[in-house]
C-alpha positions as CSV (number, residue, x, y, z in Angstrom):
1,X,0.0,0.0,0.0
2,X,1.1,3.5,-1.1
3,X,1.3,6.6,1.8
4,X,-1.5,8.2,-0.3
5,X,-4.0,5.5,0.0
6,X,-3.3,4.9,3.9
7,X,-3.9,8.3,4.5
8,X,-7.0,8.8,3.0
9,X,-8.1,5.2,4.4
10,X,-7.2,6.8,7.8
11,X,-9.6,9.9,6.7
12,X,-12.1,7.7,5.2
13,X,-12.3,5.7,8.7
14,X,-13.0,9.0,10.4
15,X,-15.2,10.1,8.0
16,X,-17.4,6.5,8.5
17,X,-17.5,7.9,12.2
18,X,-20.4,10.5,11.1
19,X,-22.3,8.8,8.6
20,X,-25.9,8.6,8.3
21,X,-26.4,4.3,8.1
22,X,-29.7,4.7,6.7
23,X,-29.0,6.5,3.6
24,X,-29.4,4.9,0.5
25,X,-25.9,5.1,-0.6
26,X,-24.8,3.2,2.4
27,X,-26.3,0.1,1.3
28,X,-25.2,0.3,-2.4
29,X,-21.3,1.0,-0.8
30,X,-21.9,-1.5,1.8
31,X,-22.9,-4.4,-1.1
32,X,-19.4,-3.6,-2.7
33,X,-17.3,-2.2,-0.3
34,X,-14.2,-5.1,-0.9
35,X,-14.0,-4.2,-4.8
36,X,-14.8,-0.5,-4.0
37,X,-11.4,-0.3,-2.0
38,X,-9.6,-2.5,-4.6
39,X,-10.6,-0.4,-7.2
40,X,-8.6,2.9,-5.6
41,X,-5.9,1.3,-4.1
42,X,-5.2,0.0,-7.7
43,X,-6.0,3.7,-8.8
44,X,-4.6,6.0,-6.3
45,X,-8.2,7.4,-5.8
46,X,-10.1,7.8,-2.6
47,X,-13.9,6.9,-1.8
48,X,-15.4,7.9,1.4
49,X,-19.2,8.4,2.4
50,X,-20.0,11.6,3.7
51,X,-23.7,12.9,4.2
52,X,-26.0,11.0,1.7
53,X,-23.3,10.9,-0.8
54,X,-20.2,8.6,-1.6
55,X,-17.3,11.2,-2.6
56,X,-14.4,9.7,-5.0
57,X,-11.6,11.8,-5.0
58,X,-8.8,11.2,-8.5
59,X,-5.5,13.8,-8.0
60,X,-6.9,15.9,-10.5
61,X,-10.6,16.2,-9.5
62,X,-14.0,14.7,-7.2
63,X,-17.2,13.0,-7.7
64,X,-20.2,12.3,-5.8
65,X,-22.5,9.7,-6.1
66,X,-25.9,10.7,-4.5
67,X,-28.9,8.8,-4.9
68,X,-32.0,10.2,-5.7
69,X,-36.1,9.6,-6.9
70,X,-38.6,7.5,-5.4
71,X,-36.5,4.2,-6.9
72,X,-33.1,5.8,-5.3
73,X,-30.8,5.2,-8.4
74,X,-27.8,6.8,-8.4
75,X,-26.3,9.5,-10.0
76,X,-22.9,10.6,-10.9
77,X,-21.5,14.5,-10.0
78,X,-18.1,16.2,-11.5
79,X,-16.1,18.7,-10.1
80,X,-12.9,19.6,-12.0
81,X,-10.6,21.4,-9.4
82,X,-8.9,22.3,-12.6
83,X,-11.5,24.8,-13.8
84,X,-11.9,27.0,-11.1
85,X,-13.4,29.8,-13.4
86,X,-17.0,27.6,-13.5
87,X,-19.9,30.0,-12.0
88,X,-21.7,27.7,-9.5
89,X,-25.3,27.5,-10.0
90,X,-27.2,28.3,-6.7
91,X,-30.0,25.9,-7.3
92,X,-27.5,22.9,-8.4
93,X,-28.5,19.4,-6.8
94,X,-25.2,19.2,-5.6
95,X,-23.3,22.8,-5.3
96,X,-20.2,23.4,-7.2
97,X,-21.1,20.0,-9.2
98,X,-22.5,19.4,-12.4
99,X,-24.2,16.2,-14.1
100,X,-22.7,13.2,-15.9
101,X,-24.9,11.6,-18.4
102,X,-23.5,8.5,-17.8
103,X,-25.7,5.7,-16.0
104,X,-24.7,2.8,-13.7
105,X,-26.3,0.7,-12.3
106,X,-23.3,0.2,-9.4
107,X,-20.7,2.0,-7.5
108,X,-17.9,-0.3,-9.2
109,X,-19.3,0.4,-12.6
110,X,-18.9,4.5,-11.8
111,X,-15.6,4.0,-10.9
112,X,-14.5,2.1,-13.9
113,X,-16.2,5.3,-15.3
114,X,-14.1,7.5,-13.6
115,X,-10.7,5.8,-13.9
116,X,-11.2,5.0,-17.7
C-alpha cells in the first residue's frame, strides 16, 4: 500500500464515524465495499461516504455519487478542481457539481467510469 492511499483510508475511517447508516448510498457501498477499495488502491483514488453521498476523490478532480427519486438510483457528479473559473449555480442538486450523463447501475461500474 502506497502513503497516499493509507492516509485517506485513515480519513475515510473517520469520515465512517459520522455517517448517516440509513442512507441509501450506504447500502449500495456497503454491497461492494471489498471491490470498491480494490478499485482505488489500484488507482490511487479515494472513496469515502459523507452525508448521503459517496465522494471519490482522483488527483486531478471529485465525484459524488448521491442517490435520488422514489427508486433511489444513483447518479454521478463532476467537479474539475482544474476549472476554477466555472460560475456555481445556486439551485445545483449538488453545489459546485454538475451532471454526468452516464448511468450505472453500481458504484464499481462509476468507478471504472471514472478511472477510464
Amino acid at each position: 500500500m502506497n502513503e497516499y492511499f493509507l492516509i485517506k483510508q485513515r480519513n475515510m475511517e473517520e469520515e465512517l464515524a459520522c455517517v448517516d447508516e440509513t442512507a441509501p448510498i450506504w447500502k449500495y457501498y456497503h454491497q461492494e465495499e471489498d471491490a470498491i477499495m480494490n478499485i482505488c488502491m489500484e488507482n490511487f483514488i479515494s472513496c469515502f461516504l459523507q452525508g448521503k453521498a459517496l465522494v471519490i476523490e482522483t488527483p486531478v478532480s471529485t465525484w459524488k455519487i448521491i442517490t435520488n427519486g422514489q427508486k433511489k438510483s444513483m447518479f454521478l457528479y463532476h467537479r474539475n478542481e482544474m476549472e476554477t473559473d466555472e460560475i456555481d449555480n445556486p439551485n445545483a442538486l449538488i453545489p459546485n457539481y454538475h451532471s454526468q450523463s452516464c448511468r450505472r447501475n453500481t458504484i464499481v461500474e462509476y468507478l471504472e467510469y471514472i478511472i477510464a
